[in-house]
C-alpha positions in Angstrom: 14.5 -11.4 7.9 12.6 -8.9 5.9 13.1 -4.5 6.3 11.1 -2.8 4.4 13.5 0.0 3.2 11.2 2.5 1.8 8.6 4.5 3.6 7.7 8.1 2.5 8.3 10.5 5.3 4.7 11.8 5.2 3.4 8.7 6.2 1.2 9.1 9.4 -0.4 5.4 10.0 2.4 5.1 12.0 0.3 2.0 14.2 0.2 -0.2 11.0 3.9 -0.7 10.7 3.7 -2.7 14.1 1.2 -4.6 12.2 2.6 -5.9 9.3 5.5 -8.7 9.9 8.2 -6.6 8.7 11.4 -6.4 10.9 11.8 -2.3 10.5 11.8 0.3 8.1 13.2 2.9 6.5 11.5 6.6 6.9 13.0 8.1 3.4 13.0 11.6 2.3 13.2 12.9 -0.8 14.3 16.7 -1.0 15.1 18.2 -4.6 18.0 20.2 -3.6 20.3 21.9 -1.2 21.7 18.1 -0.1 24.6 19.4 2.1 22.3 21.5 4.5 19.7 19.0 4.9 20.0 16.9 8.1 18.2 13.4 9.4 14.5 14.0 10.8 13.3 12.8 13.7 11.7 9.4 13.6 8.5 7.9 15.4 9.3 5.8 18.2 7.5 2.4 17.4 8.1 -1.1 18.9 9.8 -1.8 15.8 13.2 0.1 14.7 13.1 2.9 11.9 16.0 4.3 9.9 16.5 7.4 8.0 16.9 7.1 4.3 18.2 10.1 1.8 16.5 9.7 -2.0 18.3 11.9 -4.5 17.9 12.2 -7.8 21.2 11.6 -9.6 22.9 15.3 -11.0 26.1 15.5 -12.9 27.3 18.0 -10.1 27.4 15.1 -7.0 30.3 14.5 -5.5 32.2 12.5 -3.1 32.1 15.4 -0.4 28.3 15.5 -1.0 28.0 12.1 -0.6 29.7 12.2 2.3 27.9 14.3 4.0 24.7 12.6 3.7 26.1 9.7 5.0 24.0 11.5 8.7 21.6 9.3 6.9 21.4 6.0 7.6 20.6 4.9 4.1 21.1 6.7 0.7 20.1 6.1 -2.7 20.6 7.6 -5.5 17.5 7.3 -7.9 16.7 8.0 -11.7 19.5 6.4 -12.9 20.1 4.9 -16.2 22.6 3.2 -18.4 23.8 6.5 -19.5 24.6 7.8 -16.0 24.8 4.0 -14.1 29.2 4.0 -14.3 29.1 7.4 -12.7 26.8 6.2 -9.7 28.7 3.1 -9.0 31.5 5.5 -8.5 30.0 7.5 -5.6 28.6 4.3 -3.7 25.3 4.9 -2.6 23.5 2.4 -0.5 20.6 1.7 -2.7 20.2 2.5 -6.4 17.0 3.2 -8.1 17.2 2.4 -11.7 14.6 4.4 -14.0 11.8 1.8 -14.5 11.7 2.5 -18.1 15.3 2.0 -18.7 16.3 -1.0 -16.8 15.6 -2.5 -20.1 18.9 -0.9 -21.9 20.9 -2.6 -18.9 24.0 -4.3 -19.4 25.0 -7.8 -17.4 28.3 -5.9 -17.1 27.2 -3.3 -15.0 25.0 -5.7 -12.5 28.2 -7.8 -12.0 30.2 -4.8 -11.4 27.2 -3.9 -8.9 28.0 -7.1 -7.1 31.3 -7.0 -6.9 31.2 -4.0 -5.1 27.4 -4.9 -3.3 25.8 -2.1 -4.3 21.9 -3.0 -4.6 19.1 -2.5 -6.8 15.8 -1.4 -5.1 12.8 -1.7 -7.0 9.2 -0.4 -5.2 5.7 -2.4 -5.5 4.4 0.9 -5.4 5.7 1.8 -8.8 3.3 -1.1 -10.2 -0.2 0.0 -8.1 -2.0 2.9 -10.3 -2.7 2.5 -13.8 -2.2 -0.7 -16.1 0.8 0.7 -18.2 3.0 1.1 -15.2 2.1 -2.6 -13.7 3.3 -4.1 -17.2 6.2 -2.0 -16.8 6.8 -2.8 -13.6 6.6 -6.6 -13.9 9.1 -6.6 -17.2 11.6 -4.4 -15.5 11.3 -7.0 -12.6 11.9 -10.1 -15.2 14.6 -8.0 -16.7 16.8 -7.9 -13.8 16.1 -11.2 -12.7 16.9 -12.6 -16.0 19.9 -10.6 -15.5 21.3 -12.0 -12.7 20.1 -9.2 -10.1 18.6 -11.8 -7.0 21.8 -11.5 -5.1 21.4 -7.5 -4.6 17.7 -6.8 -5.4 15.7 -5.7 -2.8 11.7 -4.7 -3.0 10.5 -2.3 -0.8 7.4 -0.8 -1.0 7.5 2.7 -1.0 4.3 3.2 0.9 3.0 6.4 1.6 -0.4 5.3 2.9 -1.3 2.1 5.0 -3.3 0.4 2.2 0.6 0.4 0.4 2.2 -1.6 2.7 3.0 -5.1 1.6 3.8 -8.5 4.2 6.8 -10.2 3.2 4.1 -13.1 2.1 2.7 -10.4 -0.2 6.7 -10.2 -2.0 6.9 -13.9 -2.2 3.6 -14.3 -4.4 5.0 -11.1 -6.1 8.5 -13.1 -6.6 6.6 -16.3 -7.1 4.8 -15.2 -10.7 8.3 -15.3 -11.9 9.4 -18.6 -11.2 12.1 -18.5 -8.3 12.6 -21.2 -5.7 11.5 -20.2 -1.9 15.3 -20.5 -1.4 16.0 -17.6 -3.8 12.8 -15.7 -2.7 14.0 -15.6 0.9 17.6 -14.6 0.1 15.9 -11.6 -1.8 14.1 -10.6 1.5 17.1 -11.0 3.2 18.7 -8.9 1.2 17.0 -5.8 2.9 19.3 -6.7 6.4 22.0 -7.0 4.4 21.9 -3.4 3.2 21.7 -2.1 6.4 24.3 -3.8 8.0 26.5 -2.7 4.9 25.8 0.9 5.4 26.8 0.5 9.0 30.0 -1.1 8.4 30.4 1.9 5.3 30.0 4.5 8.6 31.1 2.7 11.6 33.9 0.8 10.1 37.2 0.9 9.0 39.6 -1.7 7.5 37.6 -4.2 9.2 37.6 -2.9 12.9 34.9 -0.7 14.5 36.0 2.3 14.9 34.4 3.2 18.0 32.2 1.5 20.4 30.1 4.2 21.4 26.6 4.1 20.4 25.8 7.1 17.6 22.4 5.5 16.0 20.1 3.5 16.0 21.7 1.9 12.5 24.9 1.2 15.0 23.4 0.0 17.6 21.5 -2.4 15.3 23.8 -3.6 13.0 27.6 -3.3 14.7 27.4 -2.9 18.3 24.5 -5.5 19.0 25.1 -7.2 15.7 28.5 -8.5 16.8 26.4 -10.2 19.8 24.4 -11.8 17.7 27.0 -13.6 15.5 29.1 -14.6 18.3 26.1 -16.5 20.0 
């Protein structure tokens, strides 16, 4: 089951998200300061579900408080980061991390198995790869890179679309995935990897040692992926 995690928030083709076979998105902002103040915006009210996401860029001066209070979110990532900055990051435990697409080549195995151990996952967006020849080769050995590295079990591709004509079908990811050699098997667990970070940002907000710690609804995110959730694995 495939989310695409990462639409810009000025996106107004809101009718083409029903068409393309994606289970929901993500509606992300991407505000340049003043994170504490800033709240969730209101989201369009499609046949399919849509979650708020928070993209900051990563500062020296975030902390845990700050972090926690964009947690109103239902996704954050924390973007720009490198191999300089990358141990700091893990530390606040973002949803999503965007690695600097010219640096992913200076990371360490180290630090993706530390990212697993703690599944924290690695977002990298199609859209990064659609204007100009330079980025697309960047793109695609950034992609290799991780992969190489190990990344499949926490990579997820989004798309990043801020117009219609940028949003991708999950058939469009698996030829993507395809060029580099991955079984189906491995190319659907990467799609699936999308659900999977959604339903570990709910259990980040909603949960505590393992028990929900309420049942009241607060979100679409909790109604989604605890409340209803639940339902669905005990059927």
């Amino acid at each position: 089951m495939y989310y695409d995690l990462n639409i810009d928030c000025q996106f107004k083709d809101f009718s083409e998200l029903d068409c393309v076979d994606a289970k929901g998105y993500c509606m992300s902002m991407s505000p340049k300061e003043n994170y504490r103040s800033i709240s969730p915006f209101p989201v369009p009210a499609l046949e399919k579900p849509i979650y708020t996401r928070i993209n900051i860029e990563y500062q020296n001066r975030l902390d845990q408080s700050i972090m926690n209070s964009l947690r109103k979110f239902d996704i954050v990532c924390i973007q720009n980061v490198d191999s300089a900055n990358i141990s700091s990051v893990i530390k606040l435990d973002p949803d999503v991390i965007g690695l600097k697409i010219d640096e992913v080549r200076h990371i360490k195995k180290s630090f993706i198995n530390t990212l697993k151990e703690k599944k924290l996952y690695i977002e990298i967006c199609i859209r990064d790869a659609l204007y100009g020849s330079r980025e697309k080769i960047l793109w695609m050995n950034s992609l290799r890179r991780l992969l190489k590295l190990g990344c499949a079990r926490i990579l997820v591709v989004s798309t990043g679309a801020q117009i219609f004509t940028e949003l991708k079908t999950s058939n469009d990811i698996c030829k993507i995935l395809n060029v580099f050699g991955l079984s189906d098997d491995n190319v659907k667990k990467i799609l699936r990897n999308s659900e999977d970070v959604l339903r570990s940002a709910a259990l980040k907000r909603y949960s505590s040692r393992n028990a929900i710690v309420t049942n009241e609804n607060e979100g679409k995110l909790k109604e989604d992926f605890i409340i209803n959730y639940k339902k669905r694995e005990s059927l």
